[in-house]
C-alpha positions as CSV (number, residue, x, y, z in Angstrom):
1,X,-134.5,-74.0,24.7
2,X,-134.9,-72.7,28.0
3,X,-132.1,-70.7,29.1
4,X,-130.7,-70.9,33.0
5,X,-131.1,-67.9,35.4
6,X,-127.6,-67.3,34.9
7,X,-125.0,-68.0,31.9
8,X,-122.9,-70.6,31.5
9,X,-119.8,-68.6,33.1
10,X,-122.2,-66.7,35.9
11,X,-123.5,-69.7,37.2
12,X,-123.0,-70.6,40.7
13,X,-123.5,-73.4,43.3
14,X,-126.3,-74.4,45.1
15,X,-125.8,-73.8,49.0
16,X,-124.7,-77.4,50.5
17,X,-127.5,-78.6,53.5
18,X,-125.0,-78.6,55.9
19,X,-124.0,-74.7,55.3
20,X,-127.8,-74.2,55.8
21,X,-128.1,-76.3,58.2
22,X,-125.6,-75.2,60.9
23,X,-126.7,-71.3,61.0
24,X,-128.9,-71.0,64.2
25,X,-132.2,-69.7,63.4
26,X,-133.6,-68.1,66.6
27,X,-137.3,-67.6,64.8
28,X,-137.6,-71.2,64.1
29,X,-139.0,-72.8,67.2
30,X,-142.8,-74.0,68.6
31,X,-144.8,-71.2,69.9
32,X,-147.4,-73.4,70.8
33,X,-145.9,-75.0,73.5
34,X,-144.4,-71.9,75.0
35,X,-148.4,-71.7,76.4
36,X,-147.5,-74.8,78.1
37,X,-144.7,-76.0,80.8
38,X,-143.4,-77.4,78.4
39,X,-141.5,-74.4,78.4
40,X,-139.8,-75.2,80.8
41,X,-137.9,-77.5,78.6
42,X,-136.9,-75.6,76.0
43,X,-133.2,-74.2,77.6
44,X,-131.5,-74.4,73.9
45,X,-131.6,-70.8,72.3
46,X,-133.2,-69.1,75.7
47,X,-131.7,-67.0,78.3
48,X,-131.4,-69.5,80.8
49,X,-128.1,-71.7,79.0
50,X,-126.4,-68.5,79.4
51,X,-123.0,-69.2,81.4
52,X,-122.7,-65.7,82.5
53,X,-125.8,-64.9,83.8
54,X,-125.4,-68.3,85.9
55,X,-122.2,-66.6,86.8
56,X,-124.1,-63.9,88.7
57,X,-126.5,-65.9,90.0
58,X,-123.9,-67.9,91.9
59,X,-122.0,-64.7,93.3
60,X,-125.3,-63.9,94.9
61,X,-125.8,-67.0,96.2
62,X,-122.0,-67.2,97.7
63,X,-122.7,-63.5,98.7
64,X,-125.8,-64.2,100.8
65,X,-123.8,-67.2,102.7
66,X,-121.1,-65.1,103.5
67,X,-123.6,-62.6,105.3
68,X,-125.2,-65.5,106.6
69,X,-122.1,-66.6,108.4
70,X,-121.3,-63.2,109.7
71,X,-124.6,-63.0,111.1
72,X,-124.7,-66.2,112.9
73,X,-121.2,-64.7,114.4
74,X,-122.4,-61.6,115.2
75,X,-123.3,-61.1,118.8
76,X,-127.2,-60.5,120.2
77,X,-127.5,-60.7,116.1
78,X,-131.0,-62.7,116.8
79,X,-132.7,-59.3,118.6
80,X,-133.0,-58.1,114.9
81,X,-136.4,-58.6,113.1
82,X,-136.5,-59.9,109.7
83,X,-139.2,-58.2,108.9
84,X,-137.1,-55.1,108.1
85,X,-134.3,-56.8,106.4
86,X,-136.3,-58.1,103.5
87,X,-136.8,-54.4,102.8
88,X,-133.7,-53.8,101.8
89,X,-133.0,-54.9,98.7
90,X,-136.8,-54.8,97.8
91,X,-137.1,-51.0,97.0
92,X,-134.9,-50.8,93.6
93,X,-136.8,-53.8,92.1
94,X,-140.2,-52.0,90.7
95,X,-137.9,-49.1,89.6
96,X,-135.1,-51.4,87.9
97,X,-138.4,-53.7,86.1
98,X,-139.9,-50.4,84.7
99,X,-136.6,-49.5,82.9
100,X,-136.2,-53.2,81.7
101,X,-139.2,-53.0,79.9
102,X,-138.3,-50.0,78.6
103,X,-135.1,-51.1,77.4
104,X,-136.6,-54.4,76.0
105,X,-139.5,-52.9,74.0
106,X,-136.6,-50.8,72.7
107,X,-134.6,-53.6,71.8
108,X,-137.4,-55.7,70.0
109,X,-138.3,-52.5,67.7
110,X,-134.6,-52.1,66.5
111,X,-134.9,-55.7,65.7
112,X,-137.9,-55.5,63.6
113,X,-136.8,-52.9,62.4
114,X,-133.0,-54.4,61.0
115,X,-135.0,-57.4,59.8
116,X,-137.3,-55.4,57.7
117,X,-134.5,-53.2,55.8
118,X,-132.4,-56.3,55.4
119,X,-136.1,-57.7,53.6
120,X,-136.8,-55.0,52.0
121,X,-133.0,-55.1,50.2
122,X,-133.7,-58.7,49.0
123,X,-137.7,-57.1,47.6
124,X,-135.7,-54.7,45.6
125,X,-133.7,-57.6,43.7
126,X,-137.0,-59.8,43.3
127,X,-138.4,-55.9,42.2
128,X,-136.0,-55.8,39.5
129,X,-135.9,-58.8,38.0
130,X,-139.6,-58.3,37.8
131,X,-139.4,-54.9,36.2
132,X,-136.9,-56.8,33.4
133,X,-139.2,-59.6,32.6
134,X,-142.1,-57.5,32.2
135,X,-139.7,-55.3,29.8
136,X,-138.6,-58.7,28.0
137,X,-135.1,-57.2,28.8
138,X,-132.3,-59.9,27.4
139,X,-131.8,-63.0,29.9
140,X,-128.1,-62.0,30.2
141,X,-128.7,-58.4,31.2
142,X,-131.5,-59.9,34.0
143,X,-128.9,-62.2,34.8
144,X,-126.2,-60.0,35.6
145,X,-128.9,-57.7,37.5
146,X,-130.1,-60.3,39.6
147,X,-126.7,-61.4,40.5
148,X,-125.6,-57.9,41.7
149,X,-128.5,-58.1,44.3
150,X,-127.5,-61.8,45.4
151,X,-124.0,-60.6,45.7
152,X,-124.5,-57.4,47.3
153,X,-126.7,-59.3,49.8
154,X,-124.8,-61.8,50.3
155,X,-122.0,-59.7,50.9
156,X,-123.7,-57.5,53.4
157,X,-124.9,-60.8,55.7
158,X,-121.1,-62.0,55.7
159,X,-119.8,-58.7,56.6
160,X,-122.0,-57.9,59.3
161,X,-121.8,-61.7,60.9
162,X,-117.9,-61.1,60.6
163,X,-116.3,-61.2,64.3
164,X,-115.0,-57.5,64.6
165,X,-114.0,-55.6,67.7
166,X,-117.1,-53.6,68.8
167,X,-114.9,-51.7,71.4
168,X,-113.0,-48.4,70.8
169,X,-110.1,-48.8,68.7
170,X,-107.5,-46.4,67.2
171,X,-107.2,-45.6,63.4
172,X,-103.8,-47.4,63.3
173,X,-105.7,-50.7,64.0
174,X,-108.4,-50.3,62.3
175,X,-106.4,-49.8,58.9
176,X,-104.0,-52.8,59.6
177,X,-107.3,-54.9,60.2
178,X,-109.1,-53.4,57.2
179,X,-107.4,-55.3,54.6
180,X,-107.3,-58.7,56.6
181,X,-111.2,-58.3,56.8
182,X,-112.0,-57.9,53.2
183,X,-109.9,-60.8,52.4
184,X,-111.8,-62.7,54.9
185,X,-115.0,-61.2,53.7
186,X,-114.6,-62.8,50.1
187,X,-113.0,-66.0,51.0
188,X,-116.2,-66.3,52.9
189,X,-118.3,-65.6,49.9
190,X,-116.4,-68.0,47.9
191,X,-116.9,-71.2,50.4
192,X,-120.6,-70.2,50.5
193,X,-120.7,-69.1,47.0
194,X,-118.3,-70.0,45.3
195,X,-119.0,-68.5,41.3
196,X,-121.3,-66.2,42.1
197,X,-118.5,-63.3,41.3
198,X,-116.1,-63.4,38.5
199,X,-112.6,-62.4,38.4
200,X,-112.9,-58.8,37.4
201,X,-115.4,-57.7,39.4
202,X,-113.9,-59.2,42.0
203,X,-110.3,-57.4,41.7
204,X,-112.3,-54.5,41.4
205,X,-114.9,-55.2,44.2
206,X,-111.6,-56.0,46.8
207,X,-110.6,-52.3,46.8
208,X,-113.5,-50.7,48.5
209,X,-114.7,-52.2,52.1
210,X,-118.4,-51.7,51.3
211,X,-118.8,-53.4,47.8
212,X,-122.3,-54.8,49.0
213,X,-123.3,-51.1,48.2
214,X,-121.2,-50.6,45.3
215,X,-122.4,-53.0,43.3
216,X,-125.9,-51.0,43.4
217,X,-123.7,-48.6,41.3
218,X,-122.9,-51.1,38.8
219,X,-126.9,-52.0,38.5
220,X,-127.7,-48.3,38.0
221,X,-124.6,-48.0,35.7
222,X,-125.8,-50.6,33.7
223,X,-129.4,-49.8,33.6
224,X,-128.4,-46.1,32.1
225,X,-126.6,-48.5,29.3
226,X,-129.7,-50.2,29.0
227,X,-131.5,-47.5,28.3
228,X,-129.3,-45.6,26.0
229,X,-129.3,-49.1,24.0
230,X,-133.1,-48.9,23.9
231,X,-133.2,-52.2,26.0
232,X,-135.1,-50.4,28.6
233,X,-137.5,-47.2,28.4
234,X,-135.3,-44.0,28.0
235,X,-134.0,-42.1,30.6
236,X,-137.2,-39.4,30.7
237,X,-139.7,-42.1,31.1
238,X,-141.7,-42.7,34.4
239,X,-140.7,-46.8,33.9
240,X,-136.8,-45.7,33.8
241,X,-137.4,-43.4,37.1
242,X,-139.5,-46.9,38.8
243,X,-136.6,-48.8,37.5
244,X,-133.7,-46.4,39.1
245,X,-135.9,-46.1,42.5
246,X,-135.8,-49.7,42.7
247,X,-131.8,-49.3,42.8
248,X,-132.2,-46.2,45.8
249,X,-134.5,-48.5,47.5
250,X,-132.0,-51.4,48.1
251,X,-129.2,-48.6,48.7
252,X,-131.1,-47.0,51.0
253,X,-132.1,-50.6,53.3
254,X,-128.2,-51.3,53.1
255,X,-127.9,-47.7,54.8
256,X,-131.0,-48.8,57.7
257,X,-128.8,-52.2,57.9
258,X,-125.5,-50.8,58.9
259,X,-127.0,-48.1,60.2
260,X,-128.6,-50.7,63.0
261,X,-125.6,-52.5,63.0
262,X,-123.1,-49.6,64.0
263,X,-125.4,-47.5,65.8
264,X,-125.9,-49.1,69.6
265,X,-127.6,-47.5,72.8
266,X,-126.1,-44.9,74.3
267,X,-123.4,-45.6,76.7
268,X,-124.2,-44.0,79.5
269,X,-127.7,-45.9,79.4
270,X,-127.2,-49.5,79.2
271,X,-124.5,-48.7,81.4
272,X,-126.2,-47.1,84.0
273,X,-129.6,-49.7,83.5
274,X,-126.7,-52.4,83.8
275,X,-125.5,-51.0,87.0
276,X,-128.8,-50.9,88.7
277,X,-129.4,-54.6,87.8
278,X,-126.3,-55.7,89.7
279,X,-126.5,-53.2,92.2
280,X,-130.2,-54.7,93.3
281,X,-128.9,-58.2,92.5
282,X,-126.3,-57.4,95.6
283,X,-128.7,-55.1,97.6
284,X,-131.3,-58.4,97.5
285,X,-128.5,-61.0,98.0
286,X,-127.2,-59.4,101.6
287,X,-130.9,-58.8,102.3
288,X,-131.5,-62.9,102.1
289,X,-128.3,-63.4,103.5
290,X,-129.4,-61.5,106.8
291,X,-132.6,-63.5,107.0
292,X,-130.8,-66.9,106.7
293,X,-128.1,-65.8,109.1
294,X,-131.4,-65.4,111.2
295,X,-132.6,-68.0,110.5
296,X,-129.5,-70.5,111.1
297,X,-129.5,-68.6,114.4
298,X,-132.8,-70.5,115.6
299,X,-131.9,-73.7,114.1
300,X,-128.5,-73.5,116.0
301,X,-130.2,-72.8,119.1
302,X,-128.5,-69.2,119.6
303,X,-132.5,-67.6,119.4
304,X,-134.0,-65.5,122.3
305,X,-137.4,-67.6,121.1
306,X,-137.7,-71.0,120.3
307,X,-141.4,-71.4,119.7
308,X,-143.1,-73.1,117.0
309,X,-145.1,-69.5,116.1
310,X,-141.4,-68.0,115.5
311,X,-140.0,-70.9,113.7
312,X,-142.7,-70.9,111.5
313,X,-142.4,-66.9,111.2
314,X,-138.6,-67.1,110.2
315,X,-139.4,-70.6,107.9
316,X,-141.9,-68.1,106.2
317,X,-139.7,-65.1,106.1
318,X,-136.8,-67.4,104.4
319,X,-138.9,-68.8,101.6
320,X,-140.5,-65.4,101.2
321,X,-137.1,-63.7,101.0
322,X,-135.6,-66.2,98.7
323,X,-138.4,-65.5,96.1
324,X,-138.2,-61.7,96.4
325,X,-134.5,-61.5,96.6
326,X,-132.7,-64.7,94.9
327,X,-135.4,-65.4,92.2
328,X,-136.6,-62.0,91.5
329,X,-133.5,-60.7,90.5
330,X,-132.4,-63.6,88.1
331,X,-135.3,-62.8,86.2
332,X,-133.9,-59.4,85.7
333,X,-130.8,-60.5,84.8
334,X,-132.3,-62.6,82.0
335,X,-134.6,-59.5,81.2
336,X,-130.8,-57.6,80.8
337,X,-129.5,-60.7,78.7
338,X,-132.1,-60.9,76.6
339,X,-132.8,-56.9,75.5
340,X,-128.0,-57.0,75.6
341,X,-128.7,-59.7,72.7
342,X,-131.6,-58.3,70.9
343,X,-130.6,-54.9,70.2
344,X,-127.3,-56.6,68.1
345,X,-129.1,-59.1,65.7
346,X,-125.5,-59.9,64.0
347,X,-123.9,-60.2,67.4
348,X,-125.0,-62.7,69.3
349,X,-126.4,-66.0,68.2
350,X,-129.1,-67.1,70.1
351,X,-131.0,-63.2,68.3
352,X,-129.5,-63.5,65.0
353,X,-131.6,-62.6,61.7
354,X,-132.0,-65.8,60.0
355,X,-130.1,-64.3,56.9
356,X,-129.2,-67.7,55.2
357,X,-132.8,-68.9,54.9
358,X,-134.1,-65.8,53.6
359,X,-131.0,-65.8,50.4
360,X,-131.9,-69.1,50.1
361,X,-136.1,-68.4,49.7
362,X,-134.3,-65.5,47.3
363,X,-132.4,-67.6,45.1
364,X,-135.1,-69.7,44.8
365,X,-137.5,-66.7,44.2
366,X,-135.3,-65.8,41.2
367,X,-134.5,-69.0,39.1
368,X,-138.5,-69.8,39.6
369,X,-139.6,-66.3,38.6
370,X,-136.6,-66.5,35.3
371,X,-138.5,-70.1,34.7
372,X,-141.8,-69.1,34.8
373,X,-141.2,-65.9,32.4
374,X,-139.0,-67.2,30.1
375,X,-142.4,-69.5,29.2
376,X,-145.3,-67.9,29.5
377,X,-148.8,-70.3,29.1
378,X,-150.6,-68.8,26.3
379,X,-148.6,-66.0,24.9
380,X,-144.9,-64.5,23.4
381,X,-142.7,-62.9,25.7
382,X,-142.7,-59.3,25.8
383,X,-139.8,-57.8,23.6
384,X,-139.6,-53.4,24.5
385,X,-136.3,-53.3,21.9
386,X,-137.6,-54.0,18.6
387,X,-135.4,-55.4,16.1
């Protein structure tokens, strides 16, 4: 009889829809119709159904009708030429764009690279369940194996989509809040998982904050038994040292994870690039506000010229001004949104590493891989401990 991926007291439930279901995956989308204006469209998940960069937007806009005012109160006001108010808020914008980009491309690689070590964790579990069936290792030593690596990474996505205080805290509060979060941490594993750990472990698992990683310890712990029970090749074998840089391999991605995680731009950068943005957001709202005070000037009759040539000069100046200094600078603010929520994948949600769907394709992975080897087509299973 074919035996389950897992025994009878391992076994675990399936992930309801609706758990799936509800986690925002921000790589699941149409790219075909972002060639398109269709584009256009498509506000769920972007930049532009962010509150606070709408926010800024409308301080700009109240700033630049405040000026506007002033202006139109300001006396011989209309002798100035608008020419040389649009370049006042024009000269930061090349600069601030050219640090954007960098800070973007910056943000996209640490990205990339936090989705590839979180990957290359779940290839080390598929890696050694491989390595068992082609040892015809027992199905409840595979078992346990392959459980560690679901738990470990299922730990490791609940811990890092935990809300926690990114700020600067002291070492009093960060102790009181220690214990509260692993509590949290594996009441959250039970409602997604519940079974997947048993008691013991658990009760032993609950004392350290970083179990994801300690279970690895338990895998190379048991694969050392393995071996000594002649389950496995010995110690001095090249298979045992594949089979033990399999474990160091999914240490070393939790490492690259939290590593990503923790580690964030420097301060003083994405403060300073920050700082710029809103400075030439202000710089470009007081520049249109001068050219619409101007221009509410001639419509209000308070102009030194009221021919159609000037009209038509200011009508262009305003439009020409709104672009450079209204619309411009919103596009920089969503440049700074977007890099703000790409460089924390397990942050924000609208950049958030589809972690759910990638344990799911890994559960899956497992109990069709245990299937498949448990009956081969047109042979025996392989047996390495003789009886």
């Amino acid at each position: 009889e074919r035996q389950p991926l897992l025994a009878p007291d391992q076994k675990w439930k399936a992930p309801s829809k609706e758990s799936v279901d509800t986690e925002w995956d921000s790589t699941t989308y149409d790219i075909t119709k972002l060639t398109t204006w269709a584009a256009f469209g498509m506000a769920t998940g972007g930049a532009w159904d962010k509150v606070g960069l709408w926010r800024c937007f409308g301080l700009a806009t109240s700033l630049s009708c405040s000026v506007a005012i002033v202006i139109v109160f300001i006396p011989r006001s209309s002798h100035v030429a608008p020419e040389k108010m649009q370049k006042l808020g024009t000269f930061l914008n090349v600069f601030v764009g050219l640090l954007l980009g960098f800070f973007l491309s910056s943000s996209m690689n640490r990205w990339y690279s936090c989705v590839n070590a979180f990957l290359e964790l779940l290839d080390a579990v598929r890696g050694m369940q491989m390595q068992m069936t082609a040892l015809g290792v027992a199905q409840e030593r595979s078992a346990m194996l392959s459980r560690f690596g679901l738990m470990s990474a299922w730990l490791l996505h609940l811990s890092l989509n935990m809300n926690v205080n990114d700020g600067m805290h002291d070492e009093t509060a960060e102790t009181q809040d220690s214990s509260a979060n692993t509590k949290s941490l594996w009441q959250s594993l039970e409602a997604n998982r519940p079974g997947l750990v048993l008691p013991k472990e658990k009760e032993l698992l609950m004392q350290h904050s970083e179990s994801y990683a300690l279970l690895w310890t338990w895998a190379a712990s048991l694969i050392g038994r393995m071996a000594q029970n002649g389950e496995i090749p010995p110690m001095p074998s090249p298979t045992y040292g594949r089979i033990v840089n399999i474990v160091q391999e999914a240490f070393g991605s939790i490492r690259d994870v939290r590593a990503l995680r923790l580690i964030k731009a420097p301060f003083i950068y994405a403060h300073t690039l920050a700082v710029l943005v809103h400075v030439n957001n202000i710089l470009n709202a007081i520049g249109f506000g001068l050219v619409l005070g101007l221009a509410l000037l001639q419509v209000l009759g308070n102009g030194k010229v009221y021919n159609s040539t000037s009209w038509a000069n200011i009508c262009c100046s305003l439009f020409m001004q709104f672009c450079f200094s209204m619309v411009g600078p919103l596009l920089y603010l969503a440049l700074l949104e977007v890099s703000v929520c790409v460089a924390q994948p397990f942050t924000y949600q609208d950049a958030k590493i589809p972690a759910c769907k990638f344990l799911k394709g890994l559960e899956e992975d497992l109990k069709n891989a245990a299937a498949m080897g448990d009956d081969p087509p047109h042979w025996e299973k392989p047996c390495f401990k003789t009886k």
